[in-house]
N, C-alpha and C positions, 0 to 999 in steps of 0.2 A: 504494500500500500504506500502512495505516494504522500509524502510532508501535507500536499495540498488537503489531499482527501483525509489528513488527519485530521486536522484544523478543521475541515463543515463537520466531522464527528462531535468535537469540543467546543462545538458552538452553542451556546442557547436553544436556538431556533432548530436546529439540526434535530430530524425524527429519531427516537431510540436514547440510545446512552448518550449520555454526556457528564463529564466533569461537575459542571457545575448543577444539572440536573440531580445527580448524585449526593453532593455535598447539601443542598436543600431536603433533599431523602433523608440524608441521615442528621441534620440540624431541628427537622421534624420530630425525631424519635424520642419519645418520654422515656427509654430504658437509657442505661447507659448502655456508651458505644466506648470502647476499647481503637483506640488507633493507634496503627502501625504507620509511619509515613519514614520512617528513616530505616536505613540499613542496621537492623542491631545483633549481636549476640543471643543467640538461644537464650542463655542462662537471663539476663536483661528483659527480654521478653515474658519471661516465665516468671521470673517476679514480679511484672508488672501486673500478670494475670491473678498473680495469687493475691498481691494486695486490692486487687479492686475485688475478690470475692473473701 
């Protein structure tokens, strides 16, 4: 897939997924949401899990 056709994916307007589509999904959500957005260590991750339950 070309740079082009990525960009009308992560557009607003764009049918289906999108980034920001997404991010309103889960800004909606009364539960907690657990994110990942950085590269981390197993172990880092798995505490992160355990302290939020």
């Amino acid at each position: 897939m070309t740079r082009f056709a990525w960009r009308r994916i992560n557009t607003v307007d764009a049918p289906g997924r999108s980034r920001a589509r997404h991010e309103a999904w889960l800004a909606s959500r009364l539960c907690c949401v657990l994110r990942f957005d950085e590269d981390q260590a197993i172990d880092a991750r798995v505490e992160q899990i355990v302290e939020l339950i």
